[in-house]
KOLVEX-127398 format. One line per 3 residues: for each residue x, y, z of C-alpha. Coordinates in steps of 0.05 Angstrom, whole numbers. Layout:
N
X Y Z  ...
//
This chain:
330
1721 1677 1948  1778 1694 1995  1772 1771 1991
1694 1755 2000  1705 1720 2072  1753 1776 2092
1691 1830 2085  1646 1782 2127  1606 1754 2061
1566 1688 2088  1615 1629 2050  1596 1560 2073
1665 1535 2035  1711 1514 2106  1769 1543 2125
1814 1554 2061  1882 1515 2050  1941 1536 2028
1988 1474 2042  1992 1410 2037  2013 1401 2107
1945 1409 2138  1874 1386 2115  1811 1421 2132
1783 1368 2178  1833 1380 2222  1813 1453 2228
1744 1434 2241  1754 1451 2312  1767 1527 2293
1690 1529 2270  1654 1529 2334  1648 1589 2379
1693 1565 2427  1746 1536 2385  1805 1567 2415
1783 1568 2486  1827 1511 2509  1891 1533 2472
1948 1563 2505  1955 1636 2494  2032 1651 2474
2032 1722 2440  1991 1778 2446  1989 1845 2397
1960 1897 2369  1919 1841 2319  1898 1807 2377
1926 1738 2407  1964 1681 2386  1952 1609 2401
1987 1538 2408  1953 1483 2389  1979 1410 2379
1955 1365 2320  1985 1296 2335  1957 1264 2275
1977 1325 2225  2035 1327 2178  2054 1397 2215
2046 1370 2284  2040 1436 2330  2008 1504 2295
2010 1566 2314  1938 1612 2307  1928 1688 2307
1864 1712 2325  1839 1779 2279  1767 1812 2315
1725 1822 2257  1694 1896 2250  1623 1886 2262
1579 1901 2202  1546 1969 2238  1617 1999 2240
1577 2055 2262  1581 2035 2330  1650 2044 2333
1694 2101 2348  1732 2116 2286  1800 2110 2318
1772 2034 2325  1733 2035 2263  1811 2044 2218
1835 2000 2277  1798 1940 2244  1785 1959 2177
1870 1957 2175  1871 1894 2208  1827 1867 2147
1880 1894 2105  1935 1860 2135  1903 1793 2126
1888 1805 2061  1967 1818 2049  1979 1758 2087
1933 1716 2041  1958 1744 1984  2043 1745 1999
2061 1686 2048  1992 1646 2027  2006 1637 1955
2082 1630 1971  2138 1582 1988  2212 1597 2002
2244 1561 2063  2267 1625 2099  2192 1656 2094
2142 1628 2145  2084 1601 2107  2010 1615 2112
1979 1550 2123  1900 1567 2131  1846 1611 2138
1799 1610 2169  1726 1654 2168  1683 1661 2229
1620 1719 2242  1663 1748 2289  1739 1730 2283
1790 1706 2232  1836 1652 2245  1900 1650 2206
1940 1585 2218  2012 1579 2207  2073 1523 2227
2092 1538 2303  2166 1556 2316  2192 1528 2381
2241 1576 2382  2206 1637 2369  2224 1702 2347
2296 1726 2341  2279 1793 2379  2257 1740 2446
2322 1704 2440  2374 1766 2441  2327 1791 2501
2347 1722 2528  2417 1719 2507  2416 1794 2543
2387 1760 2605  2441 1702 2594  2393 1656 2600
2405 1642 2543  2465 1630 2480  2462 1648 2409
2538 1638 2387  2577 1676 2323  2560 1621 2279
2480 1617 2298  2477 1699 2294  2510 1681 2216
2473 1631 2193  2405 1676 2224  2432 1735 2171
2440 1692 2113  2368 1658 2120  2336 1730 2122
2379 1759 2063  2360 1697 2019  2290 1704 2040
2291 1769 2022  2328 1753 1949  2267 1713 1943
2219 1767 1954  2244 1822 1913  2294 1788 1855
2257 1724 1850  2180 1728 1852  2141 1768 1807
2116 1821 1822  2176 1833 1867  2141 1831 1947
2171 1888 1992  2160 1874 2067  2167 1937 2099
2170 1920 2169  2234 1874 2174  2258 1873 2251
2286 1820 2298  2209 1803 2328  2184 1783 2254
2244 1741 2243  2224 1662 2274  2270 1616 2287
2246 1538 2272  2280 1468 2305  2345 1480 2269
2343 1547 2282  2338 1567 2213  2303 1639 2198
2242 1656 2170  2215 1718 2155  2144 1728 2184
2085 1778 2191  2067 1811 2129  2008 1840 2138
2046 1903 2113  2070 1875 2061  2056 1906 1981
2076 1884 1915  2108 1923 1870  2084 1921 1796
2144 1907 1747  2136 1960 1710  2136 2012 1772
2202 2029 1804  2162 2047 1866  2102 2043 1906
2066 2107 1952  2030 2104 2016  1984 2142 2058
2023 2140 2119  2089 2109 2134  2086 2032 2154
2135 1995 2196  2170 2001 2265  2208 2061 2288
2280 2057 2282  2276 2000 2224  2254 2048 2179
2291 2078 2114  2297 2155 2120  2276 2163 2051
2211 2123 2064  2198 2172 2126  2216 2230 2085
2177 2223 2009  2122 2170 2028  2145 2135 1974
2190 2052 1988  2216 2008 1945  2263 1939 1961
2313 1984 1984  2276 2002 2042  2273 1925 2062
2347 1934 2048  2360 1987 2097  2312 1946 2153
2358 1882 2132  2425 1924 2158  2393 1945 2221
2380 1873 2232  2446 1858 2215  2479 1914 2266
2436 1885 2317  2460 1813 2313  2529 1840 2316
2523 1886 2374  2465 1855 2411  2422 1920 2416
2364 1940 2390  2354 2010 2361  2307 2031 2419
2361 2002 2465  2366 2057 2522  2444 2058 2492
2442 2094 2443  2403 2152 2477  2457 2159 2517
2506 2173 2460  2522 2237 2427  2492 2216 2356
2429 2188 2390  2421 2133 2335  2447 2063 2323
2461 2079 2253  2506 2145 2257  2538 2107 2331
2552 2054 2287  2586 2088 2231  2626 2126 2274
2647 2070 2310  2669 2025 2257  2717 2071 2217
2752 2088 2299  2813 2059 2330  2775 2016 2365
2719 1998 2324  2710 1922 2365  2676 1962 2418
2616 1957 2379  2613 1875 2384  2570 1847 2423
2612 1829 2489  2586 1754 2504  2628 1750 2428
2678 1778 2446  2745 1726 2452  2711 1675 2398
2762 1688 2340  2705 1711 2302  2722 1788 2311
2745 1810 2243  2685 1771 2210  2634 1811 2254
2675 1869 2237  2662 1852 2166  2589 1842 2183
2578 1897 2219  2610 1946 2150  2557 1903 2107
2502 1939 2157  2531 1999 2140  2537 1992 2063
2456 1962 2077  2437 2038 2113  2462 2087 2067
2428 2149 2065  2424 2139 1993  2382 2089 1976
2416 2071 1908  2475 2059 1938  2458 2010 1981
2467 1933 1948  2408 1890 1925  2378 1834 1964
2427 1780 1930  2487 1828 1931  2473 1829 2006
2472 1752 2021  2536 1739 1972  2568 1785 2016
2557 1755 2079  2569 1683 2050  2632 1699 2024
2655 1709 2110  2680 1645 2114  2681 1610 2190
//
């Protein structure tokens, strides 16, 4: 029934649930032509936009709705650059449905509703106030804004167990492939969730790995050996996960103008080089710096590189990962 409202098949069912924190009457609203013309715009992407809306009498109390342009049904009309355009963005809420809608973990945002119109697909999840991690380091850059040693911690250990969950813990083991600071959210207390997987794929048991068309993800996130064979497996979340990590440490991004500048012209190899020199704090993050927290980012920032290693076996497993970082003691 799902996968039949995703191709545009008439289904006079209602918006489809997949918590118990919302009921379809309250979605009602999402129905009508108009239904998001009064919301508050707060994102805007390549899916299309993203909108607040408040539900005082709802168990969730504020949701946050993305907005997916249905390919019309003469896809002839279309150039084919926009024709794979859509016919992807179908596919991504189809991996949505199927991952984050049929899944709970508390450091994975949840998809709370769907929702099928002629023209558009709503997909409904719990807002988060604070938004995405990427928006608060770009604050925290700005100083605008703090995100202290502890906070930056606590971020890495929500993602690694969310990601334990995903590839040691479900079955078939769910490999995200496009782990990065904007698709990590932030809730009240600031705890992570993982979000966006309309990339996501599952990986049969039985398979070690899975093969793609094209490479999926975002530049500089990416494993090599993903880039180079076609071909990901958890490990390649893995490798993501210690980019993440270097960031929080060093508050810079990989396409941070930086590490252009530098003679390896990478975060990873700048990294590396950086933490086995004589000075190896230079790499910290300097609104850290003089916190006492020094050696554990140190000890952080060597987990990130033990996360990147070319060689994808020997980098550790999703658990191995967050029993390292919770055995850095504050």
């Amino acid at each position: 029934m799902i996968l039949n409202k995703i191709k545009g098949t008439p289904n006079d069912s209602g918006p489809a649930i997949f918590s118990q924190l919302i009921k379809a009457e309250e979605l009602a609203f999402l129905e009508k032509d108009d239904g998001v013309a009064s919301l508050q715009i707060i994102g805007k992407g390549g899916c299309g936009e993203v909108y607040k809306c408040e539900l005082p009498e709802s168990k969730v109390k504020t949701i946050a709705i993305k907005k997916i342009i249905q390919p019309p049904k003469d896809a002839t009309e279309l150039a084919e650059e926009d024709t794979k355009l859509l016919n992807k963005k179908m596919r991504q809420i189809k991996s949505e449905i199927q991952t984050v809608g049929q899944i709970r973990h508390r450091n994975l945002l949840p998809l709370l509703a769907h929702v099928s119109r002629p023209n558009c697909h709503y997909l409904v999840y719990e807002f988060m106030k604070n938004g995405s991690l990427q928006d608060i380091l770009q604050q925290v850059k700005e100083g605008s804004r703090e995100l202290d040693w502890l906070a930056r911690h606590r971020v890495a250990l929500g993602v690694a167990a969310g990601l334990e969950y995903l590839h040691m813990s479900h079955t078939p083991r769910i490999v995200h492939r496009d782990l990065k600071p904007a698709n990590v959210l932030l809730d009240d207390d600031m705890e992570a969730r993982i979000a966006d997987f309309g990339l996501a794929k599952s990986i049969p048991d039985a398979d070690t790995h899975m093969t793609s068309s094209n490479v999926a993800g975002t530049l500089g996130y990416i494993a090599p050996e993903y880039h180079q064979t076609m071909k990901f497996t958890d490990k390649c979340d893995i490798y993501s996960f210690g980019i993440l990590l270097a960031v929080l440490v060093m508050g810079k991004l990989p396409s941070d103008e930086f590490f252009q500048r530098t003679s390896e012209m990478s975060l990873v190899k700048w990294m590396r080089n950086v933490i086995t020199s004589e000075d190896p704090k230079q790499a910290i993050d300097s609104k850290l710096l003089g916190n006492g927290y020094e050696e554990q980012m140190l000890l952080v920032l060597k987990i990130a590189c033990f996360c990147t290693m070319d060689n994808p076996k020997e980098r550790p497993n999703s658990k191995d990962a967050r029993l390292m970082l919770a055995q850095i003691n504050h």
